[in-house]
Every structure is written in C-alpha cells, then in structure tokens.
N, C-alpha and C positions, 0 to 999 in steps of 0.2 A: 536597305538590305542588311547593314549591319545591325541593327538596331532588330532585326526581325531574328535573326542569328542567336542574340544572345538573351532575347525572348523564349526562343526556345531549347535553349540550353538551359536556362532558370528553370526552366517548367519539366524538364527531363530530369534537374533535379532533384527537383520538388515530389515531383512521383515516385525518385527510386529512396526516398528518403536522407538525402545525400545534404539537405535542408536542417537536418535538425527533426523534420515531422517525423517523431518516431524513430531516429537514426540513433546515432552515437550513444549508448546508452553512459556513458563517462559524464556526458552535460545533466546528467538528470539531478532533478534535484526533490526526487519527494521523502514525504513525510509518516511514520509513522505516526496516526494521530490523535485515534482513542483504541479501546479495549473493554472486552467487559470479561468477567471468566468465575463469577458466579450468580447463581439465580435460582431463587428460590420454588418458583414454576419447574418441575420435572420437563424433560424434555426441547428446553430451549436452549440452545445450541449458545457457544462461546463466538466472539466476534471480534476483529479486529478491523480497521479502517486505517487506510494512506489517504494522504491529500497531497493532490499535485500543486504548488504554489506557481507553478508557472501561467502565462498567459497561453498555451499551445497544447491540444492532446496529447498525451506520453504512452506511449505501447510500455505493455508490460514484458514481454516478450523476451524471454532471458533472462529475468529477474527471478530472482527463490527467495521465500523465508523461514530464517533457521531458528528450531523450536530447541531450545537449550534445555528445557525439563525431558523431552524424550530424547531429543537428537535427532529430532527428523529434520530434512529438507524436506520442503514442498516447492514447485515450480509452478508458475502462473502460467496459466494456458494463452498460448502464442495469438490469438486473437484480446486478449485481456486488453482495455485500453481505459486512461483517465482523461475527462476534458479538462481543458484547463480550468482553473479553480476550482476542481470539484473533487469527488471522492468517492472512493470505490472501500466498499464492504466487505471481507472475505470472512462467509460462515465458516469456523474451526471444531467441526465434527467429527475427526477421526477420520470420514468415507474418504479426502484422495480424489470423488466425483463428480465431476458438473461444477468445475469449478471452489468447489470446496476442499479447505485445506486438510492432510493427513496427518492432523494433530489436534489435538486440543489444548485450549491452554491451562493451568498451572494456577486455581483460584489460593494456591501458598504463593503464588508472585515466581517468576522465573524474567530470564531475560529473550528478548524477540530481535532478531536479525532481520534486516531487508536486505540483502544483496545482489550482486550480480553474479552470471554461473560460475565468473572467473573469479570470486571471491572479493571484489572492491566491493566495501561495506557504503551503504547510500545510507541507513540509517540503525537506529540500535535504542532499546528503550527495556530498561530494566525495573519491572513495578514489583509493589509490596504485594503481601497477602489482602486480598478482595473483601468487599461486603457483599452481600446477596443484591442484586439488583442496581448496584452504581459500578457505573463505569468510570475508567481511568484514563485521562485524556489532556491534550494541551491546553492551558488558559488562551491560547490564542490559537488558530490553526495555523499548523506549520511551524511553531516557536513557542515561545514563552516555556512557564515550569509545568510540571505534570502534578495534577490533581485530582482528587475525586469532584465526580460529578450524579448527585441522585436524581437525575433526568437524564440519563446519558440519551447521544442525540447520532443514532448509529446513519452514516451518509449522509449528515447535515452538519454545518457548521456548530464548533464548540461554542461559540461566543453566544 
C-alpha cells in the first residue's frame, strides 16, 4: 500500500509538471544556436534556432526573445515545446503570427536575448554584420565559439 501511495504521488507530479517536465522554468538550460539574417533570394524570411541540450522536452511557455536592434519582445506561444536534443526554428518576419516572431533580424549584426517574462537571462548572442546566405552559429550545438557557416543547417545539428 505504501509503495502504491507514493506511485501515485510521483505520477500526479509528473502530470502537474511539478517533475521538471516542462516546470520550473529556472532549470532550463537552452541554447541559442544558429541565425541567418541575410539572403540574397527576395522574400525569404530571417531565422533563428534554440537547441534544448537537455535529455527531456522543455515547454517554451513563458519565455520571450529580445530583439536589441528594434526593441521588441516577442513571446513563444504557450504550446511551443523542444524535445530533448533537438531544435526549434523561429521564422523572424516582422508578422508577431503563427508562431512567428515580431521582428526581424539586424543583417548589420545586433544582439539577441532568450529570456524569461521575469527577465532571467537563459541565453544572449551578439553577431557581426552577415553575408548573403550563411548563417551564424555554434561550432558545436549548445557550446563551443560562434561562426559562419555557408551551408547553414536551420533545425538540424551544427556539426
């Protein structure tokens, strides 16, 4: 009986995210982790990408990223979530819609904030002036130095 008890206290807090899954958002640990913010093709849209280095999904849910060339916050929509080791894409068009952020980026270089609503900074990435078509990104995901990349590899691993 006891053993059935704290079975299902584990599993109530598992669901209410009380676990970590998607909870605390202080534990998080991602990454901003490429960029692209010029292109030579008309009409294709600026990009950024996070990578969650964790082994566990991470709700995006409460997180904003602050565009230092306009000053906008943008907030991730409360469904937004990363699986563990993977990576999430946000087209930076201006629109604010579907997901997409209310900024563009800065192909002069500016700096990019990930933070939480309450302002703890999770992460911060300040690049140069762009080329047409490479992107700017970690030599390793999640770490390492920031460089150009002329294959950038938007939702997939840098390496």
């Amino acid at each position: 009986m006891y053993r059935l008890f704290w079975k299902l206290v584990l599993a109530v807090m598992a669901l209410s995210g009380s676990l970590g899954c998607g909870g605390a958002v202080e534990q998080v640990n991602l990454k901003l982790n490429e960029l692209s913010a010029k292109h030579s093709v008309k009409g294709v849209a600026d990009w950024l990408e996070i990578y969650n280095p964790s082994e566990g999904e991470v709700s995006l849910k409460g997180l904003q990223l602050i565009d230092s060339n306009s000053g906008k916050v943008w907030d991730f929509p409360a469904n937004a979530v990363i699986p563990g080791k993977g990576f999430l894409q946000v087209v930076c068009d201006d629109s604010g819609t579907e997901g997409r952020a209310n900024f563009k980026l800065s192909a002069e270089g500016e700096t990019l904030t990930l933070q939480t609503s309450e302002g703890q900074v999770l992460d911060t990435v300040t690049y140069p002036p762009q080329e047409d078509d490479v992107s700017w990104g970690r030599s390793e995901d999640g770490g390492g130095e920031w460089k150009s990349f002329a294959n950038p590899t938007p939702g997939e691993s840098n390496l």
